[in-house]
C-alpha positions in Angstrom: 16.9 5.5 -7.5 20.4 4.1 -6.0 19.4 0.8 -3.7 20.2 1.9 -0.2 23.9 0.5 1.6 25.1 0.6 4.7 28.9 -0.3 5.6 30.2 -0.9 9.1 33.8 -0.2 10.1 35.5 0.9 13.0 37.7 2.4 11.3 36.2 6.0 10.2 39.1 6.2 7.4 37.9 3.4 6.0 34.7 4.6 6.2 35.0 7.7 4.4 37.2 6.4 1.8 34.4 3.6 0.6 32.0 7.3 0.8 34.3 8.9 -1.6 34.9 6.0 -4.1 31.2 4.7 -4.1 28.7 7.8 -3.7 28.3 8.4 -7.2 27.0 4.7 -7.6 25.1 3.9 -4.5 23.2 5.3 -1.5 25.7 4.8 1.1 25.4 5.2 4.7 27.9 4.3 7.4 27.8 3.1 11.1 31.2 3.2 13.3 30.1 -0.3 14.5 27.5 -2.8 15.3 25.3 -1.0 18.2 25.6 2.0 15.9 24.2 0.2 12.7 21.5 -1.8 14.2 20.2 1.5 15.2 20.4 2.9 11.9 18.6 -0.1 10.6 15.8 0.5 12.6 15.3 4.1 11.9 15.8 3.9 8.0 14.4 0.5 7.2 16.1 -2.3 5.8 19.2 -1.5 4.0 19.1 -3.6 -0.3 23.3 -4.7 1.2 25.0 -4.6 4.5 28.7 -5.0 4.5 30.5 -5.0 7.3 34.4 -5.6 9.1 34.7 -8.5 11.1 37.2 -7.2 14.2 35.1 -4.2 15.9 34.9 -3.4 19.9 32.0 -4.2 21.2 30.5 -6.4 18.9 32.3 -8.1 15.9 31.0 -8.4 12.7 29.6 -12.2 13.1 27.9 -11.3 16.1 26.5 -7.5 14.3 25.0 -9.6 11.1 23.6 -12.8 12.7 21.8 -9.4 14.9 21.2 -8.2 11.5 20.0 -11.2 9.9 17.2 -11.4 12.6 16.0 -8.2 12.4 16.3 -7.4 8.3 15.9 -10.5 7.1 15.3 -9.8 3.1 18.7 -7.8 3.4 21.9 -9.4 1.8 24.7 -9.5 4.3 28.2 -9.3 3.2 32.0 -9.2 4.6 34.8 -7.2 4.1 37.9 -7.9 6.0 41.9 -7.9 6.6 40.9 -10.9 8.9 40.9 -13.3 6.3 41.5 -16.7 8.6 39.7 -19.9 8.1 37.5 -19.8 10.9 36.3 -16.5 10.2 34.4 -17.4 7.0 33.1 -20.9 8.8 31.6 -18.3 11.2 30.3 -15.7 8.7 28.8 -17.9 6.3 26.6 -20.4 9.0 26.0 -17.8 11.3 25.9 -14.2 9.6 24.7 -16.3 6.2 26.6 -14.1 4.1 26.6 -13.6 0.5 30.1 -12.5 -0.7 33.5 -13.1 1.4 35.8 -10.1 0.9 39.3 -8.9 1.8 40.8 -6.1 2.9 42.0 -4.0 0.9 39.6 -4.8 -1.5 39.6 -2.4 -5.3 36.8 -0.4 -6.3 35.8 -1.9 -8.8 35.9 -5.4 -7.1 33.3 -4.3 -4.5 31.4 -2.3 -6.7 31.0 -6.2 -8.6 29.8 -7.4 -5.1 27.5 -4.6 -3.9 26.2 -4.9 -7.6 25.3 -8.9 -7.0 24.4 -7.9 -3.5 21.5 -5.8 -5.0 20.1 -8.0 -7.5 20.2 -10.7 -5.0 18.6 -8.5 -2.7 15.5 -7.7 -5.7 15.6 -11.2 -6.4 14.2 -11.9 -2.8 12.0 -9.1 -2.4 10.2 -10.0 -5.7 9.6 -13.0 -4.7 8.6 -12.3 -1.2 6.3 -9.7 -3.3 5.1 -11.8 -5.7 3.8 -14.5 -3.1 1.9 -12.2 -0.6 0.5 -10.3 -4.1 -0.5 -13.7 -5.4 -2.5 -15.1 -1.5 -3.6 -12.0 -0.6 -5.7 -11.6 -4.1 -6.4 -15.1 -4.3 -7.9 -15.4 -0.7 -9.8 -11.8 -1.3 -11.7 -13.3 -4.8 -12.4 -16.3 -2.7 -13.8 -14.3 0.2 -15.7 -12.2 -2.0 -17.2 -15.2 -3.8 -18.8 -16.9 0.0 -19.7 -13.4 1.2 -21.8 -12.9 -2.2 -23.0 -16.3 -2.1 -24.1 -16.5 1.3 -23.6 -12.4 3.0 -25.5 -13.9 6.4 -22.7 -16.3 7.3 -19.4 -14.4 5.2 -20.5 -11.0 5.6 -18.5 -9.8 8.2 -15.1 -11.3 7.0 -14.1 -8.4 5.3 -15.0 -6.4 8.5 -13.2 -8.8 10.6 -10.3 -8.2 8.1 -10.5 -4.2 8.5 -10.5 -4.8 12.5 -7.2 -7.5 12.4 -5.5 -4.7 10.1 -6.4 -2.0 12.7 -5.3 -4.1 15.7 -1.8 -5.1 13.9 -1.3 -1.3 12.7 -1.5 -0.5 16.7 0.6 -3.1 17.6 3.3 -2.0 14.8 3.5 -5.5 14.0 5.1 -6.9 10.6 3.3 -9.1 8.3 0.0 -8.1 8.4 -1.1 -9.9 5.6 -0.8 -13.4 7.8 -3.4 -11.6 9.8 -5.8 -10.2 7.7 -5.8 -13.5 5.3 -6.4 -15.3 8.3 -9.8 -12.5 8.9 -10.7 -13.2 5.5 -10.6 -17.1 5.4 -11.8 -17.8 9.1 -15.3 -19.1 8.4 -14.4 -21.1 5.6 -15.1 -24.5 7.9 -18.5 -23.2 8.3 -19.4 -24.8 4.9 -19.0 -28.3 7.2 -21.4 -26.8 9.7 -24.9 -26.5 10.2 -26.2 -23.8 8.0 -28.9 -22.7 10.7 -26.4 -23.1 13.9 -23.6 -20.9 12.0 -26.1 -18.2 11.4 -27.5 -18.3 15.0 -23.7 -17.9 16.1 -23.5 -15.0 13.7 -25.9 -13.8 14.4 -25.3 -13.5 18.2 -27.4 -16.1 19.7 -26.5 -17.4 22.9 -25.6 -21.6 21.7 -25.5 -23.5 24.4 -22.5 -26.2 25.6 -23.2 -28.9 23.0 -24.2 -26.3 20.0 -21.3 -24.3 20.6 -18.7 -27.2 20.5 -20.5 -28.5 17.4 -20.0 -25.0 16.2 -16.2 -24.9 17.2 -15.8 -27.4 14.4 -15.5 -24.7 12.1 -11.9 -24.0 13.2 -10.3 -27.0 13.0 -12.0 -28.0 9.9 -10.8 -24.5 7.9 -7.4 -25.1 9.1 -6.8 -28.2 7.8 -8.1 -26.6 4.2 -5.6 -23.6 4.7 -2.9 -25.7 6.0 -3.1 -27.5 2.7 -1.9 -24.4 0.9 1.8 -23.7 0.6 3.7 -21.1 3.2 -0.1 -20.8 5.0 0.8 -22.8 8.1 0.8 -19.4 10.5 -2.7 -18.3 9.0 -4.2 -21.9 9.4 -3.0 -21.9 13.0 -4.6 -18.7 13.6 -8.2 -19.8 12.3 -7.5 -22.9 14.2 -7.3 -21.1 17.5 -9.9 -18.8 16.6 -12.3 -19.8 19.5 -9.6 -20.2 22.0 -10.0 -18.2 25.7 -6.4 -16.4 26.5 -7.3 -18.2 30.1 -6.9 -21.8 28.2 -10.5 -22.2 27.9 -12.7 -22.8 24.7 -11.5 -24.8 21.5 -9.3 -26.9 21.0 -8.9 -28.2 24.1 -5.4 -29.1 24.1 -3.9 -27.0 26.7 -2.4 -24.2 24.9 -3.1 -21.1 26.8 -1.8 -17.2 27.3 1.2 -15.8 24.7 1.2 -19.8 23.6 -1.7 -19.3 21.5 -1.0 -17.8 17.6 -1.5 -14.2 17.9 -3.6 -14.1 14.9 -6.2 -16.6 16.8 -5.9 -14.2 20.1 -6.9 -11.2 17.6 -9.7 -13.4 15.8 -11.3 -13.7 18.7 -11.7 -10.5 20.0 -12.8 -9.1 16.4 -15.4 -12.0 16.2 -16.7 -12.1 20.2 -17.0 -8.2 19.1 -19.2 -9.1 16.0 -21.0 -11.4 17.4 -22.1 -8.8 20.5 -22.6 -6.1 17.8 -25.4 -8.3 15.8 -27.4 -9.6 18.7 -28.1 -5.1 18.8 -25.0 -3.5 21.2 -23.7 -0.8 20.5 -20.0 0.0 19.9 -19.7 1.3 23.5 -21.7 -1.4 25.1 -20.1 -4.2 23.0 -16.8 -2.9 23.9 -17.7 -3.0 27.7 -19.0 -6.5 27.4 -15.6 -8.0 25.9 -13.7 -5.9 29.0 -16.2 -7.8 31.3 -14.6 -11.0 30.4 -10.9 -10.2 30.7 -9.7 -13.8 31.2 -10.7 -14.2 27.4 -8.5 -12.0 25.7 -5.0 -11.4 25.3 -4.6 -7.7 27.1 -2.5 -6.0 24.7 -5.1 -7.2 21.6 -7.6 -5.9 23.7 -6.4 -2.2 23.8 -4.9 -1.7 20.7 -8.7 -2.8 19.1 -10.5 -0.7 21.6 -8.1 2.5 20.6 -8.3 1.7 17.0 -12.4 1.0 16.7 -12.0 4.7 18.6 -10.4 5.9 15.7 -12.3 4.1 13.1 -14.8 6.7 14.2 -13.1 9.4 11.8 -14.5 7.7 8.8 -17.2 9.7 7.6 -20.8 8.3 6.7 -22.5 9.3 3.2 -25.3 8.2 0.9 -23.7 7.8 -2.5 -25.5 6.0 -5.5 -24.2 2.8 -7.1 -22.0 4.5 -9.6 -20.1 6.6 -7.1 -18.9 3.3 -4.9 -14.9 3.0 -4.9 -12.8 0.8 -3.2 -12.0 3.0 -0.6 -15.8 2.5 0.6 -17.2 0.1 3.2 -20.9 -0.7 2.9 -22.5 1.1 6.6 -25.5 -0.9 6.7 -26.9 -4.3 5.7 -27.9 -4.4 2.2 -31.6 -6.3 1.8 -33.5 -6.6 -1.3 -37.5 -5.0 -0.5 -38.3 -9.0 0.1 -35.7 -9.1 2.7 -33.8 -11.1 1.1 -29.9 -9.4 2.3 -27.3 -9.0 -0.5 -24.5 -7.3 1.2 -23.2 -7.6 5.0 -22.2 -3.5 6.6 -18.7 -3.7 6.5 -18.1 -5.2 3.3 -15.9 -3.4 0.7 -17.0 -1.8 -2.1 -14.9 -3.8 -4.7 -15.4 -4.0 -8.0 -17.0 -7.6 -7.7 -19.4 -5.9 -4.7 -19.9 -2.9 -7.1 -20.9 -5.5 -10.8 -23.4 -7.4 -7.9 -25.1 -4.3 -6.8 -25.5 -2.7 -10.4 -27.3 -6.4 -11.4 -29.6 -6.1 -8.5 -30.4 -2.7 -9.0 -30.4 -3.2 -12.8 -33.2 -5.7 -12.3 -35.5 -3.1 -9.8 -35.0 -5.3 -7.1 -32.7 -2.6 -5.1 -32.6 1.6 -4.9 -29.8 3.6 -6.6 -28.2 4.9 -3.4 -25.9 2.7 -1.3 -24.6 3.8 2.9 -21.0 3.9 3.2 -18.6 4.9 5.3 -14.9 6.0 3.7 -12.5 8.6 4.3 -13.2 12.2 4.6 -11.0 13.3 1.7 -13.0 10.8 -0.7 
């Protein structure tokens, strides 16, 4: 499938003569100027090459792709214009950081060269971009999945923390999600540092009191400085680091930071962990909810609502008894796994993966656990 261009001219001419001569070759699209094309950008997605005319009304081409820099950043931004002076390129090239310099009139087969090296710049970046998040995001889920097996009492609810953060961020229609939900997956990670017994107590939702709960705050500080040591995961180690900060300013650290100033992934960490913690002393969904709107001067407002609506809609997932063999990865596990000495094996709200799945089959293998498994998934599974 043709990679996606958009050229910006005030000129419609222009415009429909670049149509003409490239259509056959690429997906074009065309804005009659800045305004125009920043709109289109945000209704289509980011555009693989953006190449626009430097002299427009309203906005000139400098201004429209240091805008579009901003807002599509993996796009490759280039220039094609009769103004061909000096400072115009100074100007394109530090602030619209474009990739090719062209001038007007400028022959088929010349741009066609451009919009071609436009393109495999454009998959250069994205690959990339791709390949990193790929590579984290399945590195920090083995790891995850390794402490929650290991030790389901304290790392169970990571992967349900890491559902609620991906609910919260769908509402909010924010971008980079997987900052988020690594920083879900990998928040208790300090807790090997901690007191085995006080970390489960905290879990578990017992009240700690002033000292116990500061000893406990540890965690945060002590996982982000192993995440920070991890290249390009400085905004998901600030997020566990403010983990068990109040929106008000209170709680830990205690350095001051309060309100919008605190990482948005630490102001969504703690409403999806306040919530867990409320949920295992025995609340309810409704009651838990009511006790985290009690407290308003904890929580950032807008993370507030958009996990209340979204644990509303979580509701739609449909609740089954399925045996071993049937488990996918679309399931999540409904209720606490124990063996018939107690002893629990999976945390409710851990995914079914296939390392979840091979631990189960052992267990059950060896007598130790029934056949049948509670989930909840989807109701088209």
């Amino acid at each position: 499938m043709a990679k996606k261009v958009l050229f910006v001219d005030d000129e419609p001419n222009v415009l429909q003569s670049i149509r003409r001569s490239l259509r056959k070759v690429f997906d074009v699209d065309t804005a009659e100027g800045g305004q125009e094309a920043l709109e289109m950008i945000e209704a289509n997605g980011s555009y693989a090459v953006i190449v626009s005319d430097m002299r427009m009304p309203g906005m000139n081409g400098v201004e429209f792709l240091s805008e579009a820099k901003r807002c599509a950043p993996d796009t490759v931004r280039m220039m094609l214009t009769g103004n061909a002076d000096q400072q115009t390129a100074v100007d394109a090239v530090n602030h619209g950081d474009i990739f090719r310099f062209l001038n007007k009139p400028c022959a088929a087969d010349e741009l066609t060269s451009a919009l071609n090296g436009g393109i495999r710049q454009h998959e250069l970046i994205t690959a990339e971009k791709e390949l990193l998040e790929q590579t984290l995001r399945g590195s920090i889920d083995a790891l995850a999945n390794v402490l929650a097996l290991s030790n389901p009492e304290v790392f169970g609810s990571t992967s349900r923390s890491k559902q609620r953060v991906h609910h919260i961020a769908k509402h909010m229609n924010l971008e980079q999600n997987w900052i988020y939900e690594s920083a879900a997956m990998l928040c208790k990670i300090g807790c090997i540092a901690i007191s085995e017994d006080l970390v489960r107590r905290k879990v578990g939702g017992h009240k700690l009191d002033a000292g116990e709960y500061a000893e406990f705050a540890e965690h945060a500080t002590i996982g982000a400085k192993l995440v920070s040591t991890i290249p390009r995961m400085e905004d998901v180690a600030r997020a566990i680091q403010y983990q068990e900060k109040c929106y008000d300013g209170s709680g830990f650290p205690k350095d001051g930071v309060s309100g919008a100033d605190i990482p948005l992934g630490g102001r969504m960490l703690k409403v999806v962990l306040d919530y867990d913690a409320i949920e295992a002393s025995g609340a309810q969904m409704t009651e838990a909810i009511e006790r985290l709107n009690s407290t308003p001067e904890k929580y950032d407002p807008q993370v507030l609502v958009a996990f209340e609506e979204s644990m509303l809609a979580d509701q739609g997932l449909v609740l089954s008894t399925v045996s071993i063999m049937q488990l996918d990865d679309s399931m999540i596990v409904a209720e606490d796994l124990k063996t018939e000495e107690g002893v629990l094996l999976i945390a409710k709200g851990q995914e079914t993966t296939l390392s979840v799945r091979r631990h189960l089959q052992k267990y059950r293998d060896k007598g130790l656990i029934g056949s049948d498994v509670v989930v909840r998934h989807p109701a088209a599974v």
